[in-house]
N, CA, C and O atoms as CSV, one atom per row, in Angstrom:
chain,resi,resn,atom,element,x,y,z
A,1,UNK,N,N,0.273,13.597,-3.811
A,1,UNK,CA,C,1.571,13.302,-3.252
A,1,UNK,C,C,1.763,14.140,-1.987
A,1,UNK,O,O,1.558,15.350,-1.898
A,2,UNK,N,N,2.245,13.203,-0.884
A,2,UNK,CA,C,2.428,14.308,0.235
A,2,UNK,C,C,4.197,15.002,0.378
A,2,UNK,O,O,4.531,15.977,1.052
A,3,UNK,N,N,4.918,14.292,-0.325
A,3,UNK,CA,C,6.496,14.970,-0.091
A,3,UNK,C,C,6.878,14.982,-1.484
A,3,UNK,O,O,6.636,13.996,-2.180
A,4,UNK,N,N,7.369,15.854,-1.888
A,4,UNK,CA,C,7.972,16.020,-3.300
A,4,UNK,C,C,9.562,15.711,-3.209
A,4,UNK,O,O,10.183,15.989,-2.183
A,5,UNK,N,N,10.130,15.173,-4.234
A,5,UNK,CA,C,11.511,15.092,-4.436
A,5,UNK,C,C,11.928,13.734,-4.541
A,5,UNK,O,O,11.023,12.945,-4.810
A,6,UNK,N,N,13.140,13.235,-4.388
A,6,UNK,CA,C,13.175,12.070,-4.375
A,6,UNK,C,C,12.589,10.756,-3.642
A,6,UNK,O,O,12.838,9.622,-4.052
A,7,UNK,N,N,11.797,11.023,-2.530
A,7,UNK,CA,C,10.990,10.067,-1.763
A,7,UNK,C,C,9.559,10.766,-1.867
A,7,UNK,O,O,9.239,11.673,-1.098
A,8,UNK,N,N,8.805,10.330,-2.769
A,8,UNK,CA,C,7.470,11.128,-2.747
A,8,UNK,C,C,6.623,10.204,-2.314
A,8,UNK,O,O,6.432,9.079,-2.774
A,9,UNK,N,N,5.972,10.891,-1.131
A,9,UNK,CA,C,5.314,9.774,-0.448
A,9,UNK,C,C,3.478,10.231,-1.108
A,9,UNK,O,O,2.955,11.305,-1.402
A,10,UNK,N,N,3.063,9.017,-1.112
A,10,UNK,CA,C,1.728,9.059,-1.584
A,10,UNK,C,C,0.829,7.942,-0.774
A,10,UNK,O,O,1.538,7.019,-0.375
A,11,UNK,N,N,-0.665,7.796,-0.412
A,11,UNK,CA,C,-1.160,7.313,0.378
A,11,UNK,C,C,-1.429,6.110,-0.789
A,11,UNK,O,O,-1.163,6.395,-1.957
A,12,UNK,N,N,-1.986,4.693,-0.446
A,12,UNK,CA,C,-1.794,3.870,-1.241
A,12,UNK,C,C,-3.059,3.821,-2.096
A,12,UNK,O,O,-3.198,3.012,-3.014
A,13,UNK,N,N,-3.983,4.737,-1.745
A,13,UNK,CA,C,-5.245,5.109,-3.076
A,13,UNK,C,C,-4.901,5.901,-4.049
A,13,UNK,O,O,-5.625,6.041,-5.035
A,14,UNK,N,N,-3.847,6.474,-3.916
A,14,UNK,CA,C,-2.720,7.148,-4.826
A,14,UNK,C,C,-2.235,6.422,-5.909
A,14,UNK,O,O,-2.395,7.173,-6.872
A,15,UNK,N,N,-1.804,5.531,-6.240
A,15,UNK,CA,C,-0.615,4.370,-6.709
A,15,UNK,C,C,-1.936,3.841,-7.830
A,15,UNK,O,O,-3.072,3.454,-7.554
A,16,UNK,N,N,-1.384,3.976,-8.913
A,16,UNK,CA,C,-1.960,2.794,-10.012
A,16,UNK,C,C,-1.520,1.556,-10.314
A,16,UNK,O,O,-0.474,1.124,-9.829
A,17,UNK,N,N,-2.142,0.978,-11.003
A,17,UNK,CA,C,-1.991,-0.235,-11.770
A,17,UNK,C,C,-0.874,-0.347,-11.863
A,17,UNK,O,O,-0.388,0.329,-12.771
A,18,UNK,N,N,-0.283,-0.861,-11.370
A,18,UNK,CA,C,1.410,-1.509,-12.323
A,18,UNK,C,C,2.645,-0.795,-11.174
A,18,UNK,O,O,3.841,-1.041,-11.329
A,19,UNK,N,N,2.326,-0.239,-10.469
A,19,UNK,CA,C,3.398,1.001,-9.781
A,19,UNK,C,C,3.698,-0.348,-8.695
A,19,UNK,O,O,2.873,-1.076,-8.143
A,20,UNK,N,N,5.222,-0.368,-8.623
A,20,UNK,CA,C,6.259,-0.708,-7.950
A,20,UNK,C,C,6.257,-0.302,-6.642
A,20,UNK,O,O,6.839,0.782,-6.619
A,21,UNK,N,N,5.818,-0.688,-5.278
A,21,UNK,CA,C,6.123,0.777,-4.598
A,21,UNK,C,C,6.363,0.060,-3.537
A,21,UNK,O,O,5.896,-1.079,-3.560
A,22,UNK,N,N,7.133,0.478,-2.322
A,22,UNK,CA,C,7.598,0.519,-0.758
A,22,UNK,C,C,6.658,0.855,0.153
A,22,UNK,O,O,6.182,1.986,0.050
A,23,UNK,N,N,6.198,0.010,1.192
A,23,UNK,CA,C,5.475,0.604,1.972
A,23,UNK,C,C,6.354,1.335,3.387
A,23,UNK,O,O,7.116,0.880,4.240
A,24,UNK,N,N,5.876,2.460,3.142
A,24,UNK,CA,C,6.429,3.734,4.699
A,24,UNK,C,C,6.103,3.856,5.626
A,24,UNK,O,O,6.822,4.302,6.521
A,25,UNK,N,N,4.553,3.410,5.829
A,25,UNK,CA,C,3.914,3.592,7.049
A,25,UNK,C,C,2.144,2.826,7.081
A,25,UNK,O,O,1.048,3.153,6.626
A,26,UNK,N,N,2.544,1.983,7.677
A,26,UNK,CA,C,1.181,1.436,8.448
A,26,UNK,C,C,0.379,2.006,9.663
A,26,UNK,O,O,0.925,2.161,10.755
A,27,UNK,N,N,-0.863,2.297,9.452
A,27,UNK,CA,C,-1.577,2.389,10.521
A,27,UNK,C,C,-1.271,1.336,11.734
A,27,UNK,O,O,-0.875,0.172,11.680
A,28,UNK,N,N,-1.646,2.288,13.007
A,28,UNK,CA,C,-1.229,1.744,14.418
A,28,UNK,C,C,-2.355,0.541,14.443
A,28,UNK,O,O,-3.275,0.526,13.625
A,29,UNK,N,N,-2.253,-0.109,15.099
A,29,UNK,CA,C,-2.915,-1.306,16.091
A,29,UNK,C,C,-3.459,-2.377,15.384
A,29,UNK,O,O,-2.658,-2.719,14.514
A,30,UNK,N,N,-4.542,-3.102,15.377
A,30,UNK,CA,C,-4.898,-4.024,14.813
A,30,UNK,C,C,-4.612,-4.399,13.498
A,30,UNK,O,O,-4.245,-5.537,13.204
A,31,UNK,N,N,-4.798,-3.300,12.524
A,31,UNK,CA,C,-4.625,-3.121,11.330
A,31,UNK,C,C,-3.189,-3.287,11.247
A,31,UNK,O,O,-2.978,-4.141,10.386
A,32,UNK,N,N,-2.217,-2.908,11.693
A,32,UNK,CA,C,-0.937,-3.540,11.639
A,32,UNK,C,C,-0.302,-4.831,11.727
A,32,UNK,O,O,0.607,-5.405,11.128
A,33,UNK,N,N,-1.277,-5.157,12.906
A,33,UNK,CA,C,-1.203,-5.918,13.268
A,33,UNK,C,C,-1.523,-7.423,12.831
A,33,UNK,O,O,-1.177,-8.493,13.333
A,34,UNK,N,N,-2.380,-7.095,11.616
A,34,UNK,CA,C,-2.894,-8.219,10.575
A,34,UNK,C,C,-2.078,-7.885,9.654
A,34,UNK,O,O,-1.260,-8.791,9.494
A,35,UNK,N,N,-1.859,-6.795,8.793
A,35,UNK,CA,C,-0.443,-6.485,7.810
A,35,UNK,C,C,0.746,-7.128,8.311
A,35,UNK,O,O,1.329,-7.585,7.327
A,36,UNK,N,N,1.427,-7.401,9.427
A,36,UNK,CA,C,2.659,-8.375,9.998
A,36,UNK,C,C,2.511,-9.614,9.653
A,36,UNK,O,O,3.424,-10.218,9.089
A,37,UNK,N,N,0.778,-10.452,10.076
A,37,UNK,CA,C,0.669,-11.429,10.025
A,37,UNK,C,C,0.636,-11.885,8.625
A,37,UNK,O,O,0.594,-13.091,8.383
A,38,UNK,N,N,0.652,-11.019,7.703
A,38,UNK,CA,C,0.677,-11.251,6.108
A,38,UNK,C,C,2.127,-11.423,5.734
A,38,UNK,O,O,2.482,-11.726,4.595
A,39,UNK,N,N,2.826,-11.249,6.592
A,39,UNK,CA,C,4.188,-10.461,5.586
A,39,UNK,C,C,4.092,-9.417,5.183
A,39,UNK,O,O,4.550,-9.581,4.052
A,40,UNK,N,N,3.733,-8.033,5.272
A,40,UNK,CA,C,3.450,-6.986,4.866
A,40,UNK,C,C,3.646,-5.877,6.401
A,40,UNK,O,O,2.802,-5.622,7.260
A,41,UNK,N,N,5.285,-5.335,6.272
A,41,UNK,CA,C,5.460,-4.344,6.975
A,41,UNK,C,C,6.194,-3.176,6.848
A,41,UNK,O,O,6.171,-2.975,5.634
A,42,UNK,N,N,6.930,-2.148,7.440
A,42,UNK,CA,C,7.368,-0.863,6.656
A,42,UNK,C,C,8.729,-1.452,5.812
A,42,UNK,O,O,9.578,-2.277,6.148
A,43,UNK,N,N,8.571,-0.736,4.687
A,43,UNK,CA,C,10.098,-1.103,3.884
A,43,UNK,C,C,9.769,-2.274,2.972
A,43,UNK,O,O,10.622,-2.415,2.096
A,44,UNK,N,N,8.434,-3.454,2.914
A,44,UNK,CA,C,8.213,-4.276,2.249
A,44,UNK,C,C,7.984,-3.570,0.939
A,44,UNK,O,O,7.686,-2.382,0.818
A,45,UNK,N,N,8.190,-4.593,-0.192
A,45,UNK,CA,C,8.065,-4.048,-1.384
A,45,UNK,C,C,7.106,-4.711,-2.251
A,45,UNK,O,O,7.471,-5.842,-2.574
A,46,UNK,N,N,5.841,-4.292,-2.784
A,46,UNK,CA,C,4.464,-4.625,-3.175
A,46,UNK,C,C,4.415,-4.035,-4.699
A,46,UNK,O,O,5.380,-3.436,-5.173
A,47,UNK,N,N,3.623,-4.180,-5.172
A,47,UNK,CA,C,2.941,-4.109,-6.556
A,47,UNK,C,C,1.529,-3.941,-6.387
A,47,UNK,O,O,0.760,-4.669,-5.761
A,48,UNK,N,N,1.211,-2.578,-7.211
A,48,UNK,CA,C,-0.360,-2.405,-7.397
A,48,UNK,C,C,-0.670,-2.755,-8.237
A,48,UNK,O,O,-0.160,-2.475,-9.321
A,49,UNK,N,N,-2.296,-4.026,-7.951
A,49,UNK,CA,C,-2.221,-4.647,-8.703
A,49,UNK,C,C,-3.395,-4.553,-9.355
A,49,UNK,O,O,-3.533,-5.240,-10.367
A,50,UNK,N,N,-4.412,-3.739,-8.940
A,50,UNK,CA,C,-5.503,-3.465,-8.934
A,50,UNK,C,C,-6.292,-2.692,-8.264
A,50,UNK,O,O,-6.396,-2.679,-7.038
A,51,UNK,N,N,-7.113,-1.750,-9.341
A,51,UNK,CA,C,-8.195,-0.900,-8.296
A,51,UNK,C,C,-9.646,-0.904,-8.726
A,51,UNK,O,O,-10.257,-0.504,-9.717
A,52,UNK,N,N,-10.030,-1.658,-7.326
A,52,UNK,CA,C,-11.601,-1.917,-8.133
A,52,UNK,C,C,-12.383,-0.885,-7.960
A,52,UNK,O,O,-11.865,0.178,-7.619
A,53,UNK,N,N,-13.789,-0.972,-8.155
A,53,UNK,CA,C,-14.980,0.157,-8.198
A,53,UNK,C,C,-15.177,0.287,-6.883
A,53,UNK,O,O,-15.202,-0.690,-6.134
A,54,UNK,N,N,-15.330,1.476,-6.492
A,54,UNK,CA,C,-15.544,1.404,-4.735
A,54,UNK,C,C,-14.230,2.375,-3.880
A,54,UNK,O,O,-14.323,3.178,-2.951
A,55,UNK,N,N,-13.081,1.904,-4.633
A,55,UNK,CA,C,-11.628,2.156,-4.022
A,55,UNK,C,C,-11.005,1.268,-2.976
A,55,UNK,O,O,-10.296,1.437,-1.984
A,56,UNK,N,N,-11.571,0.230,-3.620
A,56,UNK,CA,C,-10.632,-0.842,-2.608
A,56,UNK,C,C,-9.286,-1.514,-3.729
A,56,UNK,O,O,-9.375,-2.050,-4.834
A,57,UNK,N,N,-8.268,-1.241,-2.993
A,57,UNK,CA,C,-6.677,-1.478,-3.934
A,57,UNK,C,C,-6.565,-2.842,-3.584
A,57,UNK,O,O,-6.922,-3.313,-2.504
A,58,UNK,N,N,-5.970,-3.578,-4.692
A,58,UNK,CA,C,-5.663,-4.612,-4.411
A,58,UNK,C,C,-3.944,-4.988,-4.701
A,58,UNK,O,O,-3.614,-5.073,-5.884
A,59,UNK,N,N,-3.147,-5.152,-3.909
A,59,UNK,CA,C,-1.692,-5.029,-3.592
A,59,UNK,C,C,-1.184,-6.686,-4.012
A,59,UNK,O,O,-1.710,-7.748,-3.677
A,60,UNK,N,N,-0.314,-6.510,-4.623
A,60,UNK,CA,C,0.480,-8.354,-4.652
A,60,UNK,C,C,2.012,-8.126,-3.837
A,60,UNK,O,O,2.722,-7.128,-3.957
A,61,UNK,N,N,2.288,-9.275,-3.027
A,61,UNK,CA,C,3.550,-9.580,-3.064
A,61,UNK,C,C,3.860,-10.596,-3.502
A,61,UNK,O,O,3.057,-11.417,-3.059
A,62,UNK,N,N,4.693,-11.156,-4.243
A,62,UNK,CA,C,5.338,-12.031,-5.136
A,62,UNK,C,C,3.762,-13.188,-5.403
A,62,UNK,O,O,2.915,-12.841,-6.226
A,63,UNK,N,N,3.611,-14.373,-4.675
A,63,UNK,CA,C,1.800,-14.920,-5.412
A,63,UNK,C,C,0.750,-14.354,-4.205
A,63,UNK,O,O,-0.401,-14.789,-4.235
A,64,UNK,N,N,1.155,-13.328,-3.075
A,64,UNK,CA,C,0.107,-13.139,-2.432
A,64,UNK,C,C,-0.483,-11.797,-2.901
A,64,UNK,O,O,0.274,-10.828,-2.954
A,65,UNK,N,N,-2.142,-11.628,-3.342
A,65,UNK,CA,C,-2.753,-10.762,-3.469
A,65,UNK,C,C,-3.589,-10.829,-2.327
A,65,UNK,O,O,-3.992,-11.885,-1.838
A,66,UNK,N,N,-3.941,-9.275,-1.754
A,66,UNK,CA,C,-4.553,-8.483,-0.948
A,66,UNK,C,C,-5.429,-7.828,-1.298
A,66,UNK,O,O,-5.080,-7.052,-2.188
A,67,UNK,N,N,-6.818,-7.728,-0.922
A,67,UNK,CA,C,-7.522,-6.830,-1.477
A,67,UNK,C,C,-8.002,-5.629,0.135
A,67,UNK,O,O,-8.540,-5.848,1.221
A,68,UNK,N,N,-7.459,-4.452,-0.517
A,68,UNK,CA,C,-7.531,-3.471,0.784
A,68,UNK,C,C,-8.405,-2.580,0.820
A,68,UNK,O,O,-8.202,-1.900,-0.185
A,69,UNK,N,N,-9.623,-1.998,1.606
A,69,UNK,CA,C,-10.749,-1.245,1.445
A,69,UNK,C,C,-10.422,-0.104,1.318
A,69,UNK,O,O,-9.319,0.116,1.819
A,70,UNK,N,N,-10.967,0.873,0.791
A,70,UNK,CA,C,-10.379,2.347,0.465
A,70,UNK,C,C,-10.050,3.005,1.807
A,70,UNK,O,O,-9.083,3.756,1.933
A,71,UNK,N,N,-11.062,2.635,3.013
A,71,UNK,CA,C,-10.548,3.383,4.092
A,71,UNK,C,C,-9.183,3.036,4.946
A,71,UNK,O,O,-8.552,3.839,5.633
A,72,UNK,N,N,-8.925,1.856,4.769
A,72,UNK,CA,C,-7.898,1.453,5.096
A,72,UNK,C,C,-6.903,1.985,4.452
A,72,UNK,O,O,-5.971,2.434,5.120
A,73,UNK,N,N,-6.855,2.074,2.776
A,73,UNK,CA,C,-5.821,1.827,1.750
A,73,UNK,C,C,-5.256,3.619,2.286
A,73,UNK,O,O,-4.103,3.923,2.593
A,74,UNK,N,N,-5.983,4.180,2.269
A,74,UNK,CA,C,-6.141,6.123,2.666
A,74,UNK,C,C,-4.865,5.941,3.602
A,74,UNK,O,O,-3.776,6.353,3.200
A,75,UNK,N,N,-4.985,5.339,4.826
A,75,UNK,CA,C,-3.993,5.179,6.046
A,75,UNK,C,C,-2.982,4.637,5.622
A,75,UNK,O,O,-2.163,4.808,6.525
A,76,UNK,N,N,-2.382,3.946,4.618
A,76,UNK,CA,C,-1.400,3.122,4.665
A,76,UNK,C,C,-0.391,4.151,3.283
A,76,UNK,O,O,-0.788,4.492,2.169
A,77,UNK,N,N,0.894,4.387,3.909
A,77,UNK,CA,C,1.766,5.583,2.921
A,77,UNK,C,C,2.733,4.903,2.562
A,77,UNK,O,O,3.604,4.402,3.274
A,78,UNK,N,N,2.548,4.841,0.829
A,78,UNK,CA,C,3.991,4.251,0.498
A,78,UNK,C,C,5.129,5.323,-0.400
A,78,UNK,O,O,5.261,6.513,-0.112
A,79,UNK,N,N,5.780,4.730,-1.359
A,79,UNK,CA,C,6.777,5.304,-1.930
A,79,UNK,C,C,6.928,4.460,-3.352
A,79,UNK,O,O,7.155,3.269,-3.136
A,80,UNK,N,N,6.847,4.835,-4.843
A,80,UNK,CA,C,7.132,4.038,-5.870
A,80,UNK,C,C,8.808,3.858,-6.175
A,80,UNK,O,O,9.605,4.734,-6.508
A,81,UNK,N,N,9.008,2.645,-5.977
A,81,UNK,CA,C,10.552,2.530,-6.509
A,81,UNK,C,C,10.573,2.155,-8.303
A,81,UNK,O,O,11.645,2.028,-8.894
């Protein structure tokens, strides 16, 4: 966890199975830039939905699943509601 207290922010290789969570911060440029084109930007609200062997997370929003590579997933900081 990087902030303790009521907004505890954690990077999204952090987050298990089942955790509810807010995304806080996207990496700059391209990579954002494909997260927009998903529907997926700061303040969206996702579900972890999976973590496979390797550390690539796989994120749902309502029927869209994402599967995100660990180096990516590292950069991207959310929050569990």
């Amino acid at each position: 966890m990087l902030r303790k207290g009521k907004d505890e922010l954690m990077r999204l290789t952090d987050a298990k199975p089942g955790y509810e969570l807010e995304i806080v911060e996207l990496p700059q440029g391209n990579i954002k830039t494909q997260f927009v084109r998903l529907g997926i930007t700061e303040g969206t609200r996702i579900k972890c939905a999976h973590k496979l062997p390797g550390g690539t997370v796989v994120i749902s929003k309502r029927t869209l699943e994402i599967a995100i590579g660990s180096d990516i997933a590292k950069k991207i900081f959310v929050k569990k509601i």
